[in-house]
C-alpha positions in Angstrom: 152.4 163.6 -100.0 148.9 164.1 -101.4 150.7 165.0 -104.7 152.5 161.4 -104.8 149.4 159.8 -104.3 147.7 161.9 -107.1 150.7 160.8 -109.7 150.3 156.8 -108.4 146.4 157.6 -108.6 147.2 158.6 -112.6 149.8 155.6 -113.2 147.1 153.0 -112.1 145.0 155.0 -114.0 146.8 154.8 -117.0 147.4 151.1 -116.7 144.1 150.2 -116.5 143.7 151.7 -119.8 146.5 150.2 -121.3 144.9 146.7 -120.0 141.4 147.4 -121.3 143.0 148.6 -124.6 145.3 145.5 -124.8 142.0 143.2 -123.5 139.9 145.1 -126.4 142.6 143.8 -129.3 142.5 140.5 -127.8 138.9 140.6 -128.0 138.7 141.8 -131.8 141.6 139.9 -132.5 141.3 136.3 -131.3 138.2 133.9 -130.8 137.5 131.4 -128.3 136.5 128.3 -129.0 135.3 124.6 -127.5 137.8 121.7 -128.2 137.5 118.0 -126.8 138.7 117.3 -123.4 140.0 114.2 -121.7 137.5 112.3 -119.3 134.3 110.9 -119.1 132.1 108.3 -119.7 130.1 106.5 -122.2 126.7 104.2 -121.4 125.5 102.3 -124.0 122.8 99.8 -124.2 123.0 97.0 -126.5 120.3 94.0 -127.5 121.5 90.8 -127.0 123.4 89.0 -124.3 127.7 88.4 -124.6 128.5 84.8 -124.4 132.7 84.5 -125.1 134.6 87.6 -125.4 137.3 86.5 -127.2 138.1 87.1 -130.3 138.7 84.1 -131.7 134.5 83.2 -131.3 133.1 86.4 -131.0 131.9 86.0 -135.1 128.3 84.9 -134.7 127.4 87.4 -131.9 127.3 91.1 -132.2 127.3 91.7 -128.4 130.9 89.8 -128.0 132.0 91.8 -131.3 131.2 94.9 -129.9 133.4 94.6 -126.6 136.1 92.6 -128.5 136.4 95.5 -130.8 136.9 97.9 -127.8 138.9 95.2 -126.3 141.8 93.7 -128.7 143.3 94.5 -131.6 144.0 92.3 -134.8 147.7 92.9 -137.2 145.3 94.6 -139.2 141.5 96.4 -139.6 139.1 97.2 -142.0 139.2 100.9 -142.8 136.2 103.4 -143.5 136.5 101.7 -147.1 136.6 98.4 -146.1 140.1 98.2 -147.3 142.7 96.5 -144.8 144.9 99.2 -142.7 147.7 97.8 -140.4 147.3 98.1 -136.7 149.6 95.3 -134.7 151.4 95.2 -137.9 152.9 97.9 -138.8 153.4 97.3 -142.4 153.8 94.4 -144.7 155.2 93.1 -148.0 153.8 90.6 -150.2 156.4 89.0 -152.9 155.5 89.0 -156.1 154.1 85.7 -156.8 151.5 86.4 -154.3 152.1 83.9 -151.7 154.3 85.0 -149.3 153.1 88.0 -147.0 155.8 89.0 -144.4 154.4 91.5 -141.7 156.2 93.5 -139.2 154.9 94.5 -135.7 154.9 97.6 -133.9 157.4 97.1 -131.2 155.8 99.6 -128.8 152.9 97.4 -127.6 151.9 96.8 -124.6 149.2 94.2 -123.0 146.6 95.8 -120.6 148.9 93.7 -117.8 151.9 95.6 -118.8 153.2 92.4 -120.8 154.8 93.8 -124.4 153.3 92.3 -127.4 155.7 89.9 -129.8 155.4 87.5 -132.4 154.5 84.9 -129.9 151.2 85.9 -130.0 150.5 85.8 -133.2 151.6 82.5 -133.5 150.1 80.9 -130.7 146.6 82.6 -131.7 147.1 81.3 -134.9 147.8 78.4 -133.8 144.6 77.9 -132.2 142.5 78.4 -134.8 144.8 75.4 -137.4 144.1 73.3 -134.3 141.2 70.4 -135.7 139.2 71.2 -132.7 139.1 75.3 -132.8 135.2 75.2 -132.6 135.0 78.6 -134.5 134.1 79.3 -138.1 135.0 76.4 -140.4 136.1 78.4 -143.4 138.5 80.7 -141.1 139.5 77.5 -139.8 140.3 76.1 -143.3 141.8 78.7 -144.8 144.4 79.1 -141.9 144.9 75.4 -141.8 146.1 75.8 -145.3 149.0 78.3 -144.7 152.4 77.9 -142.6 153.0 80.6 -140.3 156.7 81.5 -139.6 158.5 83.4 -136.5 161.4 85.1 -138.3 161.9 87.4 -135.1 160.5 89.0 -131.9 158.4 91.7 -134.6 158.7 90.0 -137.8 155.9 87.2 -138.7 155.7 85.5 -142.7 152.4 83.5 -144.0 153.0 81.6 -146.4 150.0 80.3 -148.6 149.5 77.4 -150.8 148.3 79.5 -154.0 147.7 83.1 -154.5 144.5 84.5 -152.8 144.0 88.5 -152.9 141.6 88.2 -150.0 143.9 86.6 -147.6 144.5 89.7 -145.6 140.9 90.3 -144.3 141.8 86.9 -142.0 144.5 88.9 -140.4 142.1 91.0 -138.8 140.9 88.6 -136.3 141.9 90.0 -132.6 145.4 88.4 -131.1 145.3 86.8 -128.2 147.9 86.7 -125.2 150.4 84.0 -125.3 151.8 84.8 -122.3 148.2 84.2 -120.3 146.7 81.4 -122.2 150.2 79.4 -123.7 149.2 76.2 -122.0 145.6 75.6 -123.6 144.4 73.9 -125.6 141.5 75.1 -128.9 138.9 72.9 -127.6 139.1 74.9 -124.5 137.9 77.9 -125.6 134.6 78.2 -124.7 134.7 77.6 -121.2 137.5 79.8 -120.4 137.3 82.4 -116.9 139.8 84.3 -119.4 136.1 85.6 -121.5 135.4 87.3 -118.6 138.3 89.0 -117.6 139.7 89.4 -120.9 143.2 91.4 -121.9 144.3 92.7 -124.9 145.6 95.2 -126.8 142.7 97.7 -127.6 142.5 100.8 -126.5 140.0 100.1 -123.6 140.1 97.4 -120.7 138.1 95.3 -118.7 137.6 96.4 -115.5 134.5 95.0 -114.4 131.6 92.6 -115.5 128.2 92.5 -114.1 126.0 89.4 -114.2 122.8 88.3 -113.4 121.9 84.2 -112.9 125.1 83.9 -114.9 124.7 86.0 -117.9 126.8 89.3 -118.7 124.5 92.3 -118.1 126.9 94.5 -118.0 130.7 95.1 -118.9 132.9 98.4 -117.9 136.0 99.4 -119.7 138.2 101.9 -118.9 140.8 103.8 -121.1 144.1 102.0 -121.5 146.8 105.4 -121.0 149.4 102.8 -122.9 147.7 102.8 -125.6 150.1 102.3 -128.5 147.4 104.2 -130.9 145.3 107.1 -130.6 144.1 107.8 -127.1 140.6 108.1 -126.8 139.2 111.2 -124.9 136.8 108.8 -123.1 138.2 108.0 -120.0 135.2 105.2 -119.4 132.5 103.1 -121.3 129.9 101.1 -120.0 128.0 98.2 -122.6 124.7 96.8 -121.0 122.9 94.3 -122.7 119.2 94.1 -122.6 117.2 91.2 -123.9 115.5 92.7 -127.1 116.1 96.0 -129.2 112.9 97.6 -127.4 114.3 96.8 -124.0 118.0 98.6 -125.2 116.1 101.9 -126.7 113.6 102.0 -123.5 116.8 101.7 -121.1 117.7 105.5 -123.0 114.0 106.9 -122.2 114.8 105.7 -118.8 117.5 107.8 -118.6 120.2 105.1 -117.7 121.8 105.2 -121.2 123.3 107.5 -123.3 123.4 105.3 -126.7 121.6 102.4 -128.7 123.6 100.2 -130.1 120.6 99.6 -133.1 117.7 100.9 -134.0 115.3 98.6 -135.3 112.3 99.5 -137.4 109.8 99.0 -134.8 111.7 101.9 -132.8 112.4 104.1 -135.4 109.6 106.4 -134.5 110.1 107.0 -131.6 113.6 107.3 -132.1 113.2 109.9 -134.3 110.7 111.8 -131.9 113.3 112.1 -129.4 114.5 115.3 -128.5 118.1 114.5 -127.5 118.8 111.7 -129.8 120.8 111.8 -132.7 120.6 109.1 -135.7 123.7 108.1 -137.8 123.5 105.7 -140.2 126.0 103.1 -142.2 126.1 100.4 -144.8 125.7 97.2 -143.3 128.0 94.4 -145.1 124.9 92.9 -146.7 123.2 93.4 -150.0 119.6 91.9 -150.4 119.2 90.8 -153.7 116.2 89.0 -156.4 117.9 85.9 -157.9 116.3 84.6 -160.8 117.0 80.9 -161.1 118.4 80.4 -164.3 118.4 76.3 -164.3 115.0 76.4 -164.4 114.8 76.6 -167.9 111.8 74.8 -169.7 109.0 76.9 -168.1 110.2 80.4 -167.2 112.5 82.6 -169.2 115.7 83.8 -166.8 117.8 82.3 -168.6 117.2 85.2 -171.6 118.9 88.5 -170.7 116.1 91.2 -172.1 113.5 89.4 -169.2 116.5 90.0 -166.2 116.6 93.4 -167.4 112.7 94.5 -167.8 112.5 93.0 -164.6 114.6 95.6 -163.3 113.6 98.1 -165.2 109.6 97.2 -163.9 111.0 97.7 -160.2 111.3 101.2 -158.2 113.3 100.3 -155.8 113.4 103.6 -153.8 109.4 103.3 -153.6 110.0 99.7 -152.3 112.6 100.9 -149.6 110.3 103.9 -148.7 106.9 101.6 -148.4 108.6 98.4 -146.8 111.7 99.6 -144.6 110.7 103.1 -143.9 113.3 104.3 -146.2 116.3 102.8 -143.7 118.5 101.1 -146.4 120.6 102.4 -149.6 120.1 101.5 -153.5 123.3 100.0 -154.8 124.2 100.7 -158.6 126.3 97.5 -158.6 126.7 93.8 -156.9 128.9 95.3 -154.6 128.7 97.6 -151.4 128.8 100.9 -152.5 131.4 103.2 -150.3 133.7 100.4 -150.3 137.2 100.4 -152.2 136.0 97.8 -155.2 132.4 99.7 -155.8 132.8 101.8 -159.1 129.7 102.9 -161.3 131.3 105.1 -164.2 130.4 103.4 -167.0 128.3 100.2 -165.6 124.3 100.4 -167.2 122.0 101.4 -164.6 118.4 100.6 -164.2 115.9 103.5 -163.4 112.5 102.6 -162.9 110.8 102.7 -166.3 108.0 100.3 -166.8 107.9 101.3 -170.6 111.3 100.9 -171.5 110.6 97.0 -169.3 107.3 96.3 -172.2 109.6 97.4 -174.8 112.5 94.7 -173.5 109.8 92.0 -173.2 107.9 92.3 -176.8 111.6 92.2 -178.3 111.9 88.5 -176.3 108.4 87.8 -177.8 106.8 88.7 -175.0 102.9 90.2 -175.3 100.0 91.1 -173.0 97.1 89.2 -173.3 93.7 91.4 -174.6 91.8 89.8 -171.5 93.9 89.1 -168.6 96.6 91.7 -169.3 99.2 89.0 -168.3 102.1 88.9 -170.4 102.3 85.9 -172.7 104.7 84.1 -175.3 104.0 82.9 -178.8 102.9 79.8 -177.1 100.6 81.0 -174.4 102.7 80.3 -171.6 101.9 83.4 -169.1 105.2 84.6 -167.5 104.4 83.7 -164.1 106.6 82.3 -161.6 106.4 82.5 -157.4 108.9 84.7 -155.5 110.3 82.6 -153.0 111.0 84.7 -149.0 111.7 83.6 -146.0 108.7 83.7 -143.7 109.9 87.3 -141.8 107.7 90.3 -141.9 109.8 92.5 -143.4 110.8 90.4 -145.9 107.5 89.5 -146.9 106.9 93.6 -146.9 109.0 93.7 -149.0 107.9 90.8 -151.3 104.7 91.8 -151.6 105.6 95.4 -152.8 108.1 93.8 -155.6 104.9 91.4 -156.3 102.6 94.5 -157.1 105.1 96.4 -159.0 105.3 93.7 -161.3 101.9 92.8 -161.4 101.6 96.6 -163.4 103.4 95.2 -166.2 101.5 92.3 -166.8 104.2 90.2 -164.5 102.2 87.0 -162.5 104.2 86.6 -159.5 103.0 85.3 -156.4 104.8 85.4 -153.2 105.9 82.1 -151.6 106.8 82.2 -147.8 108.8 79.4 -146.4 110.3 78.9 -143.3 113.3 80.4 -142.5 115.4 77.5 -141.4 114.5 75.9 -145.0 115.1 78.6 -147.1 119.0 78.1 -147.5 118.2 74.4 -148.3 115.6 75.4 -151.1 118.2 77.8 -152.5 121.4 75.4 -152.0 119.2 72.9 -154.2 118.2 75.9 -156.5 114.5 74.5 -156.3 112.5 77.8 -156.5 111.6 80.2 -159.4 113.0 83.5 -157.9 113.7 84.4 -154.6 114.7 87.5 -152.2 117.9 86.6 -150.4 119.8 88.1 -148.0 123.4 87.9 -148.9 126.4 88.6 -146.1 128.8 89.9 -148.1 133.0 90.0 -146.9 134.9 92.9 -145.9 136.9 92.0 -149.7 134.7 92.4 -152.2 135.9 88.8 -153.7 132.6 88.2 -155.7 134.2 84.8 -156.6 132.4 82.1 -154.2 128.5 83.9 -155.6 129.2 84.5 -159.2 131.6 82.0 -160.9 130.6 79.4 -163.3 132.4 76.1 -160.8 129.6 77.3 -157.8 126.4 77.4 -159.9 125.5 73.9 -159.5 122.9 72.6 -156.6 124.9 72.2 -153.7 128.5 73.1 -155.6 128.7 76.5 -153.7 126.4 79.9 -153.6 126.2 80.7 -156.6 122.1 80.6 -156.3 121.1 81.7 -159.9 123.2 78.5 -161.5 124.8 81.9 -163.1 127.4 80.7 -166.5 129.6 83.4 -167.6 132.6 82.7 -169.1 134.4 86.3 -168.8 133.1 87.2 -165.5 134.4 83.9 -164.2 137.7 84.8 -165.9 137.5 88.6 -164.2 136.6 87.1 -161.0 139.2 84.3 -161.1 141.7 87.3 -162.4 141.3 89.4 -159.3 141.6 86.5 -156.8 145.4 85.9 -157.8 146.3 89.6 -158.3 148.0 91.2 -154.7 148.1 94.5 -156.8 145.3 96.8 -155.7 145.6 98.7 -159.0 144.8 95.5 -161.2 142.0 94.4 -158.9 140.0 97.5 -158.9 140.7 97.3 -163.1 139.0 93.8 -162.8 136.1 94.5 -159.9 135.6 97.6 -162.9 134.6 95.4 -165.6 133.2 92.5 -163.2 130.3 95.3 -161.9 130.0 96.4 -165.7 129.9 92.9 -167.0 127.4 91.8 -164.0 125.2 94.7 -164.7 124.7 94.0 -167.9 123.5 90.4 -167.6 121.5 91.2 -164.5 121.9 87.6 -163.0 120.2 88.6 -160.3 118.9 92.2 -159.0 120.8 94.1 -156.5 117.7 95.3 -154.2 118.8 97.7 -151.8 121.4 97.2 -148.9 120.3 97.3 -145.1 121.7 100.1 -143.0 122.9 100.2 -139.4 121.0 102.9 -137.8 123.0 104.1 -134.2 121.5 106.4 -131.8 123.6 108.5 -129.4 122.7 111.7 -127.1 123.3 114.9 -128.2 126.3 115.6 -125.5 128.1 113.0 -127.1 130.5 114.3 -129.7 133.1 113.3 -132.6 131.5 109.8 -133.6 131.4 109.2 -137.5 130.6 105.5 -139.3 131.8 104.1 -142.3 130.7 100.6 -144.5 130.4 98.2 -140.9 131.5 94.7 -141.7 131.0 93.7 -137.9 128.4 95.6 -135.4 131.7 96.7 -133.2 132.9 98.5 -136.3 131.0 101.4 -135.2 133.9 101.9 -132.7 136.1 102.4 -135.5 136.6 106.2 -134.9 136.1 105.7 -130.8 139.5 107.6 -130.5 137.3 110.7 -131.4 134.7 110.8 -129.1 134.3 112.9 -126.5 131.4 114.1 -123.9 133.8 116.6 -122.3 135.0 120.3 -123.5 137.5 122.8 -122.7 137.8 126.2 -123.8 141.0 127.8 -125.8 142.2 131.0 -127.3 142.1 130.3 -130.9 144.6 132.3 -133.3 143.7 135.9 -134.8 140.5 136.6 -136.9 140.6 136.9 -140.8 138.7 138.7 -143.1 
């Protein structure tokens, strides 16, 4: 008996050693590692107060942008290059005259009341906004106004436009609303809707509950949509408050009640950066603020001769001026359009270091000379070059101003800076009544440079072209490009447009603001691209995650 025991004693023995050997190559062999897990939730604080979440008015306000982006889905979205991806459509066709675009749906959609998605939503959404009271965005409204929109079947949807125009399919973006919910009103109703607060779509989150306080949205809770026809998102909950100013949204994180800022203004930054926890990312905002130089104004000032445009540029460092005046938060653009984006292409376009020398050199060849005594630069006539740089009465802006202002004034450059108020500022520039002037352009996710740059807008109160720029190729290029569907051919024409633009230096392209985002630390996965819309920085929400699990990864290599 004691001998049987003895041999069992030795068997468990020996598989002990067998397991430790087998745990041991495991061990050397494999790796564990942290992926993301399901579950969750994200608090975010965001400035500003929503007003009408819905998609169809959500354009002038980035708090409704944000939870319509989380919210609905459009046929289509802007990608991390600003160029158009499908989402509700699956995929499209445009014939080859460039005026019919026929769109097919995903068929696996389902609204967040379990309704499936057809055609009969784009249509009536569509609809709305060719109705002569849709009080959205005028230009959205005209442009959709001028194109017939077909049912061909429960997933198949055409457009059909009245000319060729390239751009057309950043307007299918816009978020499609429920027909089945809302068939019976009418566009004027919009606004006042109790469908804004409890709003359904197609995104990959739902409402599930909105806090208010005296009638104003504080708060609004969403909760992962498990019919999601896209990517699940790992979050399983968000949360958006909405705080009064920027201070009040980055205070709510030091207070420990959020987990993310929705922006980061200058006057935060600081602190910001001094917090522990609190990671910074950063993207192109769809904005480029640029110098005009009014070229109409030709019998006492000289932009209408291309050597002064360029020393200009040449006189200005405009990495010093984004360090000194914006704390170094925005980017330097090579090019009239936003770099990172599809259309933005440098090889070959002249750039324009800061080189103060090589801007005299430009200036004596236009008969251009510094005066013995007062250093300012003259003309054979005596006529200083001095002129007033025109801002809008912010203080950033007029940081910024002044810091241009001094650069100048090292060259022999008179400028002075003239503040007006910011309500008249787009008056003085629509009748092109200034010298030069620091503007603040809001640039489209398609880079169609047409409505600032061709000849037919440069005329006080004929469009935006501001500079009363004449250029008979880059009009050509630019008008090119807005007939031409081909991606190909458009980037071939955006190629020479940037060159062409570069070269004449109508105007100076300054720096472009960024979108600075804070989240905590234990927040993972989030990445921004170019944002056309503050609730672009969603665009990778699929990815986030606050929750890990741990798996056996494969074998080790050398």
């Amino acid at each position: 008996m004691f001998r049987r025991i003895g041999w069992q004693m030795v068997l468990v023995g020996i598989g002990f050693a067998i397991t430790a050997l087998i745990l041991a190559y495991v061990a050397e062999t494999y790796t564990t590692e942290f992926r993301p897990a399901n579950g969750g939730a994200y608090i975010e604080s965001v400035a500003g107060y929503p007003q009408t979440l819905n998609p169809l008015l959500s354009f002038y306000n980035d708090a409704d942008s944000d939870v319509v982006a989380l919210v609905y889905s459009g046929l289509t979205r802007i990608g991390m290059t600003g160029a158009v991806e499908p989402d509700l459509a699956k995929s499209w066709e445009i014939d080859p005259s460039g005026i019919t675009y026929t769109f097919q749906l995903n068929s696996n959609v389902l609204w967040h009341d379990g309704f499936y998605f057809t055609a009969d939503d784009v249509v009536f959404t569509l609809g709305l906004m060719q109705d002569p009271d849709y009080p959205g965005p005028a230009d959205i409204a005209a442009l959709w106004r001028s194109v017939d929109i077909l049912k061909k079947d429960n997933y198949t949807v055409q457009f059909v436009l009245e000319e060729p125009y390239a751009p057309f399919l950043d307007y299918t973006t816009v978020g499609i609303l429920p027909a089945h919910k809302l068939r019976d009103i009418r566009a004027a109703d919009l606004p006042t809707l109790e469908f804004n607060r409890q709003a359904i779509g197609t995104g990959p989150f739902r409402m599930t509950g909105v806090e208010t306080t005296e009638g104003q949205i504080t708060a609004v809770t969403l909760k992962r949509f498990p019919r999601y026809y896209g990517q699940t998102p790992y979050l399983e909950n968000m949360v958006l408050r909405f705080y009064p100013t920027a201070r009040a949204a980055f205070e709510a994180y030091q207070d420990g009640v959020v987990e993310g800022v929705a922006r980061i203004t200058q006057d935060v930054l600081p602190q910001a950066f001094a917090a522990e926890n609190l990671e910074l990312h950063s993207a192109a905002m769809s904005e480029m603020v640029m110098l005009y130089f009014n070229e109409l104004v030709t019998d006492t000032l000289p932009f209408n001769t291309t050597q002064v445009r360029q020393a200009l540029f040449y006189a200005l460092d405009r990495q010093a001026i984004v360090d000194n005046a914006l704390m170094g938060q925005a980017l330097i653009p090579q090019t009239p359009l936003l770099p990172g984006t599809w259309a933005y292409k440098t090889e070959g376009v002249p750039t324009y270091s800061y080189d103060p020398q090589q801007a005299l050199k430009l200036l004596a060849e236009a008969g251009w000379r510094r005066h013995n005594v007062t250093g300012i630069l003259n003309n054979a006539n005596g006529m200083p070059l001095a002129f007033a740089l025109m801002v809008a009465n912010d203080a950033q802006d007029l940081a910024v101003a002044r810091e241009i202002v001094a650069q100048w004034a090292r060259i022999g450059v008179s400028a002075t800076v003239q503040a007006v108020p910011p309500l008249a500022f787009s008056g003085i520039l629509e009748s092109r009544s200034y010298d030069a002037a620091l503007t603040h352009l809001v640039l489209p996710g398609d880079p169609d440079p047409y409505p600032f740059w061709h000849e037919t807008q440069a005329l006080p109160g004929q469009g935006q072209n501001y500079a009363g720029f004449q250029h008979r190729r880059i009009s050509e290029v630019i008008e090119q490009a807005r007939l031409t569907v081909d991606p190909a051919q458009r980037l071939a024409l955006y190629h020479e447009f940037q060159q062409l633009f570069m070269t004449e230096v109508p105007a100076i392209p300054l720096y472009v603001p960024v979108y600075t985002y804070a989240i905590d630390a234990r927040v993972n996965g989030e990445q921004l691209g170019p944002l056309m819309r503050t609730g672009d920085r969603f665009r990778t929400i699929a990815n986030w995650y606050v929750l890990q699990r741990r798996v056996v990864a494969g074998p080790q290599r050398d």
